[in-house]
N, C-alpha and C positions, 0 to 999 in steps of 0.2 A: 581070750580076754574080752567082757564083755565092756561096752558104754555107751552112752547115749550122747544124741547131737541136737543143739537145737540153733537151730538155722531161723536166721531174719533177711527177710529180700528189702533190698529198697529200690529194683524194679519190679514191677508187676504186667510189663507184658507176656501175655502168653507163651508166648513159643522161649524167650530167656527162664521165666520163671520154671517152664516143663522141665528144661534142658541142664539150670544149675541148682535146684531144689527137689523140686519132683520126682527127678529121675535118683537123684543123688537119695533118696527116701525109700524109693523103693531100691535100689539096688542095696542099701541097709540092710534093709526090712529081708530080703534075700539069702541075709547071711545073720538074721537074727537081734540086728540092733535097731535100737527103740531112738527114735528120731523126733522131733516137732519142728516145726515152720510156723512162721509167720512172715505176713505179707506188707507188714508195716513197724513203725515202732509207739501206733496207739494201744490204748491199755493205762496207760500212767506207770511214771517212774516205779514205783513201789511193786506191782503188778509184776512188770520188768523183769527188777532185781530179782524177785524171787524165782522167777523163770528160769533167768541167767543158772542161779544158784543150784536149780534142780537136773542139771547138765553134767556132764561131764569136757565136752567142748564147747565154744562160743564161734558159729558160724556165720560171716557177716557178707551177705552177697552185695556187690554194688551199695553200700551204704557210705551217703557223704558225712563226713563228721560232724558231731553236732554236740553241744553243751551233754543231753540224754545221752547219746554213745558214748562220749568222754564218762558219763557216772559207770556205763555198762562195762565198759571196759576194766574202770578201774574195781571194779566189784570181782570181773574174773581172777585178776591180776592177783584182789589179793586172800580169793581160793583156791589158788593155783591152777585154774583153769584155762589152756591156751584157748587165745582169740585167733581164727584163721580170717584173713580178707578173699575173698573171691572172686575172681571177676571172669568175664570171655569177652573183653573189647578191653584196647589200650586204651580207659579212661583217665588213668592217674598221672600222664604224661603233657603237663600243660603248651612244652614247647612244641608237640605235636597234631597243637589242635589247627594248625594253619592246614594241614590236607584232608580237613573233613571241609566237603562242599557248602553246605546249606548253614554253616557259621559263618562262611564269608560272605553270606549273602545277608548275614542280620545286620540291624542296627547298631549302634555302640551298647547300649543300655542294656539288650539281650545279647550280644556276645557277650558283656562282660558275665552276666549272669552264668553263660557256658562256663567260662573259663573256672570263675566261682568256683562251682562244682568240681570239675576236675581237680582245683586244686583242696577240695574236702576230702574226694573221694582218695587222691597221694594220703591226707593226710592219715585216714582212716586205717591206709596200707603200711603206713608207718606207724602207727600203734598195731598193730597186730604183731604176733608170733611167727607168725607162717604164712604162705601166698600158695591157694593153691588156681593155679590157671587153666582152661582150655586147649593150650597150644603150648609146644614149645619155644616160641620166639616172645611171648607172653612172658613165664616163667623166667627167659629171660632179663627181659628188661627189668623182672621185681630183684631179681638177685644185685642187679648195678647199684639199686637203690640201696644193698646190705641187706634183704629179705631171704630167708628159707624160701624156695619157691618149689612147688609140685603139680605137676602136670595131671588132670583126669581130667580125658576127653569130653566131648558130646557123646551121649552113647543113642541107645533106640530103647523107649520105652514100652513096658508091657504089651501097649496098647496100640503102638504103633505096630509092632509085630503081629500081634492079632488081623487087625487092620490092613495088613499087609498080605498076609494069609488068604482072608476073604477076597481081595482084589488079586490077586495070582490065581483064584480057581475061577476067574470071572477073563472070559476074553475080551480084551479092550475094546470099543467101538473105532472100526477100522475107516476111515473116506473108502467110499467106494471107487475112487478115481486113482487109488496106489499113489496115492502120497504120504510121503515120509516128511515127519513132521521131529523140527529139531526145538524142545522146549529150555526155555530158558525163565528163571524165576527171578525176575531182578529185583525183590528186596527194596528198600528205603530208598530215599535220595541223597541217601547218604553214598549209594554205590553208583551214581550216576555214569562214571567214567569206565566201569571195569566192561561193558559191552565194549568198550573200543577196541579192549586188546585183542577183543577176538575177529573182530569185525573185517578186515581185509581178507583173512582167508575165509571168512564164513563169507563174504561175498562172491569168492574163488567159487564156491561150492553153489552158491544158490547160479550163480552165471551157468554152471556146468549143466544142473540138472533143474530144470520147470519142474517135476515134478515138487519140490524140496519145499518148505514149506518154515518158516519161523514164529513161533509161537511165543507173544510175553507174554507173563503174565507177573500183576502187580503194579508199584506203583511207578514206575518209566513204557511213558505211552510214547509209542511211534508217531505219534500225531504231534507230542510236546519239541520244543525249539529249545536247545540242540540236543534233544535226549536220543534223538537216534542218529550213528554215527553217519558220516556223509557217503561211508564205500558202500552201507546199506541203502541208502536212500532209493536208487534205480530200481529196488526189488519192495519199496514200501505195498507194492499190489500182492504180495507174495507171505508179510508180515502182518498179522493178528494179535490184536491186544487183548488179553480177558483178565475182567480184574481182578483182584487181590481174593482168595476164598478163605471163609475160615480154616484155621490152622488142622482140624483137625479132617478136611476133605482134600486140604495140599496132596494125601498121596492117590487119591482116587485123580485126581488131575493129572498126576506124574505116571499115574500109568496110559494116560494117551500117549505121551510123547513115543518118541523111537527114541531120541538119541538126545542126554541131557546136559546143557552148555553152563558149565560153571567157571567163569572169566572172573580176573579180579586184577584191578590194575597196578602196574607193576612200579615199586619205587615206591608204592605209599604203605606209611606202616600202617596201617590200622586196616589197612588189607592184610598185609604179613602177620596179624594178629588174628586172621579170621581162622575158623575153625574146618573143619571137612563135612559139615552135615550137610553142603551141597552134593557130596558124593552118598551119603551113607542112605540121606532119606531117598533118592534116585533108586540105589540100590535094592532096597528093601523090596521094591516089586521089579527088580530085577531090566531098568533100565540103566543100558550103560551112559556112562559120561566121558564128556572130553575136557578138563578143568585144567587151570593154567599152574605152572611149575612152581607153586609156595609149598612151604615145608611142610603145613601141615597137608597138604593133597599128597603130597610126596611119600607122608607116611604111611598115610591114609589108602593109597593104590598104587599099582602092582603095574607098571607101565607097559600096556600090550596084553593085559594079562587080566586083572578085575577093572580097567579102563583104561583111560589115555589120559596122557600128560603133555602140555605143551607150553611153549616157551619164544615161541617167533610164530611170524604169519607162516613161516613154508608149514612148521608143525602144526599148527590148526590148520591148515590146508588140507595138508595129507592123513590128518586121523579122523576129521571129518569124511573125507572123503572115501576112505577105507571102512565106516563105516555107514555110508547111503548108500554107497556099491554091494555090500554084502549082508545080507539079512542074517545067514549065518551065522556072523562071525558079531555080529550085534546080539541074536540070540544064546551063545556059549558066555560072549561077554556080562551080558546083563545077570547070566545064572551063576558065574562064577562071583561076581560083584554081590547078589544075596548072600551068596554062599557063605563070601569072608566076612560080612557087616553080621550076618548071625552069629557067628566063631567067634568075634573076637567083639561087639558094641554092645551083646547083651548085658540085660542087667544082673543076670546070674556071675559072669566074666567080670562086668565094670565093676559090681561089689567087692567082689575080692582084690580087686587094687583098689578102691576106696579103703576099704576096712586095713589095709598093709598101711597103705600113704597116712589116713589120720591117726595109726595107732604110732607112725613115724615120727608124727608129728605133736603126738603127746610125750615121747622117749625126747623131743626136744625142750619138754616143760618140767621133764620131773625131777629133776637137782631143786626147782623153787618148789615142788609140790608136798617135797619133802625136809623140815627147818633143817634135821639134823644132818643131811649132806650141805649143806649149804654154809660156804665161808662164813668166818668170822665177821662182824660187822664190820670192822674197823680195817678188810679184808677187800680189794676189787676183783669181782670174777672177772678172766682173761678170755678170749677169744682167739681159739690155736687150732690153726691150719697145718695138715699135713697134704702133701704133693708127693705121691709115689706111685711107679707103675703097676700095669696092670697084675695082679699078683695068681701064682699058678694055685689052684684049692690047695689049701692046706699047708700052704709057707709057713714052717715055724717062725720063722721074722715077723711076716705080716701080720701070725698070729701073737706074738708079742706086743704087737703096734695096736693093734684094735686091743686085746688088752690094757697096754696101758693108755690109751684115750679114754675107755669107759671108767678106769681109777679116776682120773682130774675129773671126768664129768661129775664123777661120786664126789665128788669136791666143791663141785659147783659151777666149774670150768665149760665154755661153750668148745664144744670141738665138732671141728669136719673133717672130712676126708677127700680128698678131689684124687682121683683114681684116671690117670692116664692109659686110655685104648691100645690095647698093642695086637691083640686077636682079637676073642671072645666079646670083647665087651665095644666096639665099631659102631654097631649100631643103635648100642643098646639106650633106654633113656635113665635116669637118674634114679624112678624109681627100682629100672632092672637092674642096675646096679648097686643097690643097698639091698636089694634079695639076693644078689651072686653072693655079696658080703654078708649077709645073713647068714645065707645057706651053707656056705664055704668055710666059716671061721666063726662066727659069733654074732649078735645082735650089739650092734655100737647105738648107744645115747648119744647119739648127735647127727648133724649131717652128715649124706655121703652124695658126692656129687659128679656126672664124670665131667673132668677136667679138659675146657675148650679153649685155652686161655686166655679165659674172660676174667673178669673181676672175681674175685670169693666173697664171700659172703664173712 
């Protein structure tokens, strides 16, 4: 089934826009669907509309609500065209704006203006259809609010691959003095805190060995008060700042390091929302990492195996340390870490779970896309939840059960599935699970979700 997407950002920095437009375009275009972007909502109303109109989907990245999207929205609505909101940062969570750093350092005037936002961009998430997120702790928070939520990663774009390629046949320029150099990209000041978590055992290490060497780069300078942790400080003759490089020489940079530090502090959600492209861009020219124990790192590597995962100072201590001591074991790690970010972040890979998740996600729109399944006026469609375990292929029951949920949705009837793990389905995420139910029984018009017991939607 073929259709088209037309996607509007309402950021436009680089490296978000690559990551939730760009990539999401070409990995389409990979499987043959015809997409369009924009980077704003100029053009005029009329302009717009008729864009909206020549879609099949309405794709809204980080857009805060506004009189204009309120018209766009209600033009999809009433072509039967689902609106999805997008996002890869807990922006829609106003009570959660107290653990972002650099809002507690504004004025009243310009936090309030923060807060503003966030509560446009909730709003924006609550006109939409469907949520698709970065992460899955993401995904969750949209579902608390009663959102469809769908998880599609960060992936690695054409051209980072390429790019990556050219730099793995190129040998790194080595110090001549055998120093292993541990790089760390610290990103905004928005992440001012997450060097800490790593910080006592990375001091463990640099105390152990002179040769060791810490590398930032970006915008937390070791020279700024209090940006560098105090267990670091004894080794500031040992720590180099380089600054911030275009997005697109980030990976020639990442292949000096040896060993690459992705920390993220722990307790704050808007960390628990960050995504793994600290691991996957490392990866790509086949430097290992040592990144701290959030879900998405968690799914993201293979602990011991395509890197390290840690969780206390002993655990940064000792995976650090196991890898300054072993070149070895740094180089099988770093090849195996390429290995699995190509297997599983390309955009040939990523497509085809875009192309599943938004075709899911139209099977969620088409009772309104269609008048004659759709109740009566005088009629309220229902919202019915089923809660049953995990079902063995081919259950005559279960196949009666998705059965009759696709009847009511033929009705008009919002229905879901929440599918309790008992084997097979353990690890799997929400979209694997409405392919096990695809593949196993039938295509259900509605959600299918596995059951964590969190809220339903």
């Amino acid at each position: 089934m073929s259709f088209s997407v037309y996607f509007i950002s309402g950021c436009k920095a680089g490296t978000t826009f690559e990551y939730r437009i760009l990539q999401k375009q070409e990995q389409l275009a990979a499987h043959g669907i015809h997409s369009v972007a924009r980077q704003d909502l100029t053009g005029g109303e009329r302009l717009l509309l008729r864009e909206v109109a020549a879609h099949d989907i309405l794709y809204l990245y980080r857009i805060a609500y506004s009189p204009l999207l309120e018209s766009l929205i209600a033009q999809a609505r009433a072509l039967g065209i689902p609106v999805i909101f997008g996002t890869d940062d807990l922006v829609f969570e106003p009570e959660e704006v107290r653990h972002v750093d650099p809002v507690r350092a504004m004025g009243d005037e310009e936090a309030a203006l923060y807060y503003e936002g966030v509560w446009r961009y909730r709003r924006t998430l609550l006109a939409s259809d469907a949520v698709i997120t970065s992460t899955g702790y993401l995904a969750d928070r949209a579902r608390t609010l009663g959102k469809p939520a769908f998880v599609h990663r960060n992936g690695l774009s054409g051209w980072m691959i390429t790019e990556a390629d050219k730099r793995m046949q190129q040998s790194p320029a080595r110090p001549a003095d055998g120093k292993i150099i541990i790089g760390y990209g610290s990103g905004t000041a928005t992440h001012r805190k997450d060097l800490a978590e790593a910080a006592e055992g990375l001091a463990r290490v640099l105390a152990r060995h002179p040769h060791v060497e810490l590398h930032i780069v970006g915008a937390l300078h070791p020279g700024d008060d209090p940006a560098l942790p105090d267990e670091l400080r004894p080794f500031a003759g040992r720590i180099r700042h380089r600054p911030a490089v275009p997005w697109r020489d980030w990976l020639a940079v990442q292949r000096t390091f040896d060993i690459n530090l992705a920390p993220l502090e722990a307790g704050n959600p808007f960390c628990d929302a960050k995504s793994e492209i600290k691991y996957t861009e490392a990866a790509i020219v086949g430097v290992p990492t040592v990144a701290s124990r959030t879900a998405a790192f968690e799914f993201a590597i293979r602990d011991g195996e395509t890197g390290f995962l840690a969780g206390n100072t002993d655990e940064w201590a000792a995976k650090l340390e196991a890898l300054v001591t072993d070149a070895s074991l740094r180089r099988r790690m770093g090849e195996a870490a390429r290995a699995d970010v190509l297997a599983r972040y390309a955009p040939e890979t990523m497509g085809q779970q875009l192309v599943e998740t938004l075709s899911a996600i139209r099977a969620l729109r088409r009772p309104q896309i269609h008048p004659a399944s759709n109740p009566a006026p005088d009629e309220t469609p229902l919202i019915l939840n089923w809660i049953f375990p995990e079902p063995m292929p081919g259950s005559g029951g279960h196949t009666d059960i998705i059965r009759m949920m696709n009847l009511l949705a033929g009705f008009g009837h919002r229905v879901n599935a929440y599918i309790v793990p008992r084997q097979r389905l353990w690890d799997k995420s929400d979209l694997e699970v409405r392919q096990f139910v695809h593949r196993h029984f039938a295509p259900l018009n509605g959600g299918v979700f596995k059951w964590n017991e969190g809220p339903m939607v």
